[in-house]
N, C-alpha and C positions, 0 to 999 in steps of 0.2 A: 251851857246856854239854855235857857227857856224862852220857849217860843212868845212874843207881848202877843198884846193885842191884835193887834194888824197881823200877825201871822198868826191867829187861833186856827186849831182847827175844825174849829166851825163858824158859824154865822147864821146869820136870821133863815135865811135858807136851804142849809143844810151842811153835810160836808165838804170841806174846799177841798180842791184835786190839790194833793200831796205834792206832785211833780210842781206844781205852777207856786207853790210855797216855798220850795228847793230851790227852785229858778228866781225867786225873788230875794235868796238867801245869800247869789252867788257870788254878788261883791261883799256878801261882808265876810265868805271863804273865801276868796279870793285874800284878801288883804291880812287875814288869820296866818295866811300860808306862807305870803311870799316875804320874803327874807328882807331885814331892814339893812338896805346899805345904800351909798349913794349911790349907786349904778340903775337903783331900784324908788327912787323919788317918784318920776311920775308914773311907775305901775304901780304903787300903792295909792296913787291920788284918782288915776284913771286904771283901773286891773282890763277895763274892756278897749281901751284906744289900741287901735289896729297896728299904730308903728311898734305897741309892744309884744306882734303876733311876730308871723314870718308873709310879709309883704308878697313877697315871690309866690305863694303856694296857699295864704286864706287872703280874703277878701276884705274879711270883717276880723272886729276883736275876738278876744276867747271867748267872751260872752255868750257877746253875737252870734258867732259861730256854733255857741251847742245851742243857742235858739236853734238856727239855721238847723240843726243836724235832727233836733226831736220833730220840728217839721217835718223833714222830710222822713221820718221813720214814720208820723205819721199820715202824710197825704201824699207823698212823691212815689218813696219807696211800695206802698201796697200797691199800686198802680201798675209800676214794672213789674212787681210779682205774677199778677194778674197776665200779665201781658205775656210773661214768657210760660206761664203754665205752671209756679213752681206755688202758687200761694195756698195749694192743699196741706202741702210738707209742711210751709212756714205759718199757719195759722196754727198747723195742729201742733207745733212746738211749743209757739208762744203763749198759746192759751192752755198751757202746761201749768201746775200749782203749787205753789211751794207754800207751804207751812199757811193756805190760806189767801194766799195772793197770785196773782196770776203774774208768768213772764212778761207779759206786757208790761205789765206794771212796773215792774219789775226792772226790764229794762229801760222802761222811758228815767227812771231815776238812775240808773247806769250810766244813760245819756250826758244825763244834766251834769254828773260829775268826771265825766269821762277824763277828761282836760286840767284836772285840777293841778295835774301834775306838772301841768305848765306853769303853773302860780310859784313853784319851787325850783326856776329853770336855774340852769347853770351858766357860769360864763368863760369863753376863753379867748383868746391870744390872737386875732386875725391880722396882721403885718402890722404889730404894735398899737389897733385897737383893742378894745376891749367888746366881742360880739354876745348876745345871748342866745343858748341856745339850748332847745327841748328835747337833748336824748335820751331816750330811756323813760320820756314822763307817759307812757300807760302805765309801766311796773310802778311806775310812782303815785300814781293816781290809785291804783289798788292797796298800794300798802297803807296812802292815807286813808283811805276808805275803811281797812281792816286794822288800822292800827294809830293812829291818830285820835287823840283823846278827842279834841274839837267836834271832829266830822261823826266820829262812829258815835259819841252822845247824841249829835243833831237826828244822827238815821235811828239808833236804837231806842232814844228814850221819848225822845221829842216827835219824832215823824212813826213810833212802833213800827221798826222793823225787827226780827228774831235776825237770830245770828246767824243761820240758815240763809235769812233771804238777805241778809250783809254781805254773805260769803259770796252769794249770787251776783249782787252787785255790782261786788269787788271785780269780780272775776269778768264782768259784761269792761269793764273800764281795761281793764288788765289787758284784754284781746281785741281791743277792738281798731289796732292797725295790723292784726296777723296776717288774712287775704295781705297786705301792701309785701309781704313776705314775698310773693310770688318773684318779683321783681330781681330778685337773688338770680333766679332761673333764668329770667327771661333775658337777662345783662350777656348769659353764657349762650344762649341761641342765636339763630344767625336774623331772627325777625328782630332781636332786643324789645322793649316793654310797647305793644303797639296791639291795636287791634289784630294784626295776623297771626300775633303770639297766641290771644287769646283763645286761635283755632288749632293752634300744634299739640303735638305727642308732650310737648317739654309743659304748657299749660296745663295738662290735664296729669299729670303726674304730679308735680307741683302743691297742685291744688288736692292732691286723693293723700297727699305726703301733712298737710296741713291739717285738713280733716281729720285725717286717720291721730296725729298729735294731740287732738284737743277731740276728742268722739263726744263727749257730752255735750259740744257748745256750737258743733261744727254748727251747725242754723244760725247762731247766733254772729258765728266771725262772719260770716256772710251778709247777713241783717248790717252788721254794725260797718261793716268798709263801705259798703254800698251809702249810707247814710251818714257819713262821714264825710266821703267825697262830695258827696250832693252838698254836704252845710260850708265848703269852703270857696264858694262861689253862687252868685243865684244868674248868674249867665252864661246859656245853653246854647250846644250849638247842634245841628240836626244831623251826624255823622256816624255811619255805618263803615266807612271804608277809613283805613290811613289815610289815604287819596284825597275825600274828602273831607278830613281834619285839615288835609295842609292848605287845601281850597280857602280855609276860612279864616287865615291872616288877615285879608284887607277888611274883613266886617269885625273880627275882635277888636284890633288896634284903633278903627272909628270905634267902636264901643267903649273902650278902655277911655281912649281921649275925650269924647264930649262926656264922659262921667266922672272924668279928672281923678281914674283908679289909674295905682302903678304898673305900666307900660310892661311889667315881666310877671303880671297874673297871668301874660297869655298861657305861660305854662301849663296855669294849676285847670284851667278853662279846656283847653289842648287836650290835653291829660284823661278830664272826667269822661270820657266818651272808652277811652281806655279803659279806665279801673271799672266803669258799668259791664263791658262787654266782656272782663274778668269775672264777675260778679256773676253774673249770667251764666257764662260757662263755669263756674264753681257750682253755684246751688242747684245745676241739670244735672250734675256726677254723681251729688250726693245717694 
């Protein structure tokens, strides 16, 4: 593929931001990827309509959603860093260099493809229907990044990335549901996946076990859950305790109905206050 016109990379003005070129690429990867069969008509017509996400748990389409998530890498997530104290550690990683570029960079393009691997989702057998569903798409999302003729030409020749900062990429996409690992643990506690987990012996093991796994990235699995969870929802609810998660039924479910979103997002809404206060106690271990 070569880049036309409309995506140069440049303009009367200067350099165009790379990421936002990628971002404008991402249905026509999107439909490069995803497998021609009928199960798959209108995710090839629509790659970003939401009933072809998982309803329950994002908000928005795949699209949408890695909108939603470089967002928030950008202007949500430095904010709680700030807030909890940890954004010395996480500035000085990401403005780390490879071959020329900065991890930021770096990873905001890690972002944008992170999910591609859902464009290659699989299907199986739920009481004689036919469901789809996205196990396993980070590893898949990394392999097409690193091995994918389409993708790895658009980043290597077309967007100049080296193979180094390919690898990086790859690898930003690859991990970036590892922190949701924790939940392994937290299934075997007596608190189960909830803010009070996030304060036990079994979280903080957990999380030093995941780290310790991935030492080169650990900043980065942190960065990328945290900013994840933030893009599969854009509504927040102000909760510090499990107590006051469960308080806030009656204001999600109005929220949920006069916006005519489906009635079992409360989960993924529920939830984020969780995966944040993971988040938190992961990158204060580090």
């Amino acid at each position: 593929m070569t880049l036309n016109k409309k995506t140069s990379m440049h303009d009367n003005e200067g350099i165009i931001d790379k990421s936002e070129i990628l971002l404008n690429l991402l249905p026509t990867i999107a439909k490069h990827i995803i497998i021609d069969r009928a199960e798959n008509n209108n995710f090839l017509k629509n790659p970003d309509d939401p009933k072809e996400h998982v309803l329950n748990w994002h908000q928005f389409g795949i699209i949408t959603h890695t909108q939603q998530v470089l967002k928030a890498f950008k202007i949500e997530a430095p904010k709680l860093f700030a807030k909890w104290k940890v954004d010395s550690k996480i500035n000085c990683k990401i403005n780390g260099i490879i071959e020329g570029k900065s991890k930021s960079e770096l990873i905001e393009i890690g972002i944008i493809l992170h999910d591609i691997g859902k464009f290659a989702r699989n299907f199986k057998n739920e009481n004689g229907k036919l469901e789809h569903n996205f196990y396993g798409h980070e590893a898949t999302s990394e392999q097409l990044i690193k091995q994918d003729e389409f993708v790895f030409k658009l980043l290597y020749e077309d967007l100049g990335y080296t193979n180094s900062q390919v690898e990086y990429i790859g690898r930003i996409a690859g991990l970036h549901f590892e922190l949701g690992k924790s939940r392994d643990a937290a299934r075997k506690a007596s608190h189960g996946y909830s803010i009070e987990f996030s304060k036990s012996d079994e979280c903080t093991k957990s999380c030093l076990d995941i780290s310790a796994n991935f030492i080169e990235f650990k900043e980065e699995i942190g960065i990328l859950f945290l900013c994840d969870s933030l893009g599969k929802t854009d509504i927040r609810i102000n909760s510090e305790t499990d107590d006051e998660i469960a308080l806030q039924d009656p204001f999600i479910k109005q929220i949920l109905e006069e916006r005519k979103l489906n009635p079992s997002l409360i989960a993924a809404i529920k939830q984020l206050p969780v995966n944040i206060a993971i988040v938190k106690r992961y990158l204060e271990i580090l």
